[in-house]
C-alpha positions in Angstrom: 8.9 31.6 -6.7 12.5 30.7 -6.6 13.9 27.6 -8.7 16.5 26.2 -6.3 17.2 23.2 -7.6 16.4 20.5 -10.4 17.3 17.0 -8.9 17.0 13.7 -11.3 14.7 11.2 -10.2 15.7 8.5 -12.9 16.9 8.9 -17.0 13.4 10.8 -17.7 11.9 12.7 -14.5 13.9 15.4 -12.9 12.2 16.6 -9.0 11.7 20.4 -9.4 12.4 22.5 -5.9 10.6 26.0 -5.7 11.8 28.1 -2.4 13.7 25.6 -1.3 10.8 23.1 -1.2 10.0 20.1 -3.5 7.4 21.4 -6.0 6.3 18.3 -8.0 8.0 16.3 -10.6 8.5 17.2 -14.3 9.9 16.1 -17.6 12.7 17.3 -19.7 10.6 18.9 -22.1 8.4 20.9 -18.7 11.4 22.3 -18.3 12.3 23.5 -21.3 8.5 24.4 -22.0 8.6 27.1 -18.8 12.2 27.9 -19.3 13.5 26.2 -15.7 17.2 27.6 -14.2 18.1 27.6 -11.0 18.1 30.5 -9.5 15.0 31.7 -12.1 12.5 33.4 -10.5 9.3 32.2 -11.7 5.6 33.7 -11.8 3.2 32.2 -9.5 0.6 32.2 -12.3 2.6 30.2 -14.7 3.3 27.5 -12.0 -0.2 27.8 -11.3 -1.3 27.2 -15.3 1.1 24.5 -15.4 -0.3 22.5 -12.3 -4.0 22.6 -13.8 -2.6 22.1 -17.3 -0.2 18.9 -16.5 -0.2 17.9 -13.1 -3.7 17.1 -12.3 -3.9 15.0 -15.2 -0.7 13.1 -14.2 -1.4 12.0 -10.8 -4.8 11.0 -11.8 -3.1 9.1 -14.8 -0.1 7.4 -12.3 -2.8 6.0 -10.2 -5.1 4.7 -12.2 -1.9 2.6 -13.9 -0.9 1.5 -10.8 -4.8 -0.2 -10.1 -4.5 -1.9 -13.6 -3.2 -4.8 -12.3 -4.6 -5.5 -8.9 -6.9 -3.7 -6.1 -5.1 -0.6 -3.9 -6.2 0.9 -1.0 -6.3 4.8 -0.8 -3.1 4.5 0.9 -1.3 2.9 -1.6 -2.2 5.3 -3.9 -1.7 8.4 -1.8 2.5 6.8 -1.1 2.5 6.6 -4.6 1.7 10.1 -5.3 3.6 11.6 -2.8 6.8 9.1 -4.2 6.3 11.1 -6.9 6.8 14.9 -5.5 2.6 15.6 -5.9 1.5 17.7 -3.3 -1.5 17.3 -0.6 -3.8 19.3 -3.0 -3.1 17.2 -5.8 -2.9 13.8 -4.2 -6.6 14.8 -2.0 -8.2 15.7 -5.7 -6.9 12.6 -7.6 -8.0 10.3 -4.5 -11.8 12.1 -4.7 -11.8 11.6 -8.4 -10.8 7.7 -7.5 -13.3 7.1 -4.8 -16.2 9.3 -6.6 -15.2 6.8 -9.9 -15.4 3.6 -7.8 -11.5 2.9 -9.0 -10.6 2.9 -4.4 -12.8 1.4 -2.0 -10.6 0.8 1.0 -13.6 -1.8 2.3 -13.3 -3.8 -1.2 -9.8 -3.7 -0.7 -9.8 -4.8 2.6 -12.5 -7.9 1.6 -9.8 -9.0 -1.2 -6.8 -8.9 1.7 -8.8 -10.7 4.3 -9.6 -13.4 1.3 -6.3 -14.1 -0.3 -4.5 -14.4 3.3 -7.4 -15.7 5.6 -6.0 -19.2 4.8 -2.1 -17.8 5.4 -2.0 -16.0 8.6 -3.7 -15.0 11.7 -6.7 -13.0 11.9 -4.3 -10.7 14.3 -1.9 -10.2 12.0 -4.0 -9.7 8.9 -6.2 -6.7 10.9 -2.5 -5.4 11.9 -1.5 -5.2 8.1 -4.6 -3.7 7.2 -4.4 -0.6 9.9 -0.9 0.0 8.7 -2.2 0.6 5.6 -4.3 3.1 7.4 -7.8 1.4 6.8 -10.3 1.9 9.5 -10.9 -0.3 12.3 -14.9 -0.1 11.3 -14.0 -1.1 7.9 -12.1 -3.8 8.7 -14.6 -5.1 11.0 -17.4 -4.9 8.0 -15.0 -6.6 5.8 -14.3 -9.6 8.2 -18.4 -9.7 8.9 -18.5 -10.3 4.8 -16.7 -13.3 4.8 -17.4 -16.6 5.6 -14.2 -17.3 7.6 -12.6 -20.9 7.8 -12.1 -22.2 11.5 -7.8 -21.2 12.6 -7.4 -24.7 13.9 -8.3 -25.8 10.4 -6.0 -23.5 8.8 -3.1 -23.9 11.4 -3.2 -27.7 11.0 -3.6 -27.4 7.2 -0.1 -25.0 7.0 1.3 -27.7 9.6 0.6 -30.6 6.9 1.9 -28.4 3.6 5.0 -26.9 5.3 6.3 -29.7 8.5 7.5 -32.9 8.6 6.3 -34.7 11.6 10.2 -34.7 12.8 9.8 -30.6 12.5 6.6 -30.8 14.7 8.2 -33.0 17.5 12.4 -31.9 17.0 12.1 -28.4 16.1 8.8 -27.2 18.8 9.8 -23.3 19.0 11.0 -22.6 15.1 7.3 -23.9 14.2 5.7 -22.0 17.0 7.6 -19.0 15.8 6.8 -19.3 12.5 2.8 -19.5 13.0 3.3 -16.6 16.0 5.0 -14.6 13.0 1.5 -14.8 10.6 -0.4 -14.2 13.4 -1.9 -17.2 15.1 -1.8 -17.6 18.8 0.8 -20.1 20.6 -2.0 -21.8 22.4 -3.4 -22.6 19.5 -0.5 -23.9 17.2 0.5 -26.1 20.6 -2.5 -27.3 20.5 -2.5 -28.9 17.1 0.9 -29.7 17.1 0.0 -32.2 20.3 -3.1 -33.6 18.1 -0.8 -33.9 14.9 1.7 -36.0 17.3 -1.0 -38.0 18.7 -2.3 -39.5 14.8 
């Protein structure tokens, strides 16, 4: 394997390209450690030694630091990985370990979401965030069944109240429609208790 290049990521990680290729990312002292120049050629088996020796340990390392401080899906954490240059072997072991330990569960995950933003936006919306994250439809649908979700003419007329003046609901029609349309909730709807807002 051919070192091509040695990229900086940022004042301590350096990106590490074999054949070409991005390899994985790697310290000062990896490179001193397995004697890295460009244009080395470097034994398969010692790459190999070094993956199983460092990088495993790493990834699994990165992602359970990036869960300390709130709930990620198994997407998050597989962007994460690959932000930092792991490969698919890698990133599909670490997310096994993280599943099999109970540290990922894209349906818990998707149960928090649905809770902190039920109140916020649209249903629509909130399933549209959650399949861009890449969690599946059939989860998403157990996760809404779990909840005990608050009636959207509720919530629309509560945002109404916290955010509008009653001069925004009757002056500025369309930039309040927009905004609700934005989180999600239906036109229809956000007319609807605009006009009962205007009738108190």
């Amino acid at each position: 394997m051919l070192v091509t290049e040695l990229k900086r990521i940022d004042d301590k990680r350096y990106c590490l390209y074999m054949d070409y290729e991005p390899y994985c990312s790697l310290y000062a002292s990896d490179i001193k450690r397995l004697k890295l120049d460009i244009g080395a050629d470097i034994d398969n088996d010692i790459m190999e030694e070094f993956r199983k020796s460092y990088l495993y340990k790493r990834a699994m390392n990165k992602a359970v630091a990036s869960l300390k401080f709130s709930e990620k899906c198994e997407y998050d954490i597989r962007l994460k990985l690959e932000e930092l240059f792991y490969d698919s072997e890698i990133i599909d072991f670490t997310i096994s370990k993280l599943k099999a330990y109970g540290y990922i569960d894209d349906l818990r995950y998707a149960a928090a979401y649905i809770r902190k933003y039920i109140h916020k936006k649209g249903r629509k919306i909130i399933r549209y965030e959650l399949s861009f994250k890449k969690v599946d439809e059939a989860v998403i649908n157990e996760a809404f069944d779990m909840q005990e979700l608050p009636d959207e003419k509720e919530a629309v007329i509560s945002i109404l109240n916290k955010k509008f003046t009653s001069d925004d609901i009757i002056e500025r029609r369309d930039k309040v429609v927009l905004f609700f349309v934005r989180k999600g909730f239906s036109s229809r709807l956000v007319l609807e208790c605009m006009n009962e807002l205007c009738r108190q």
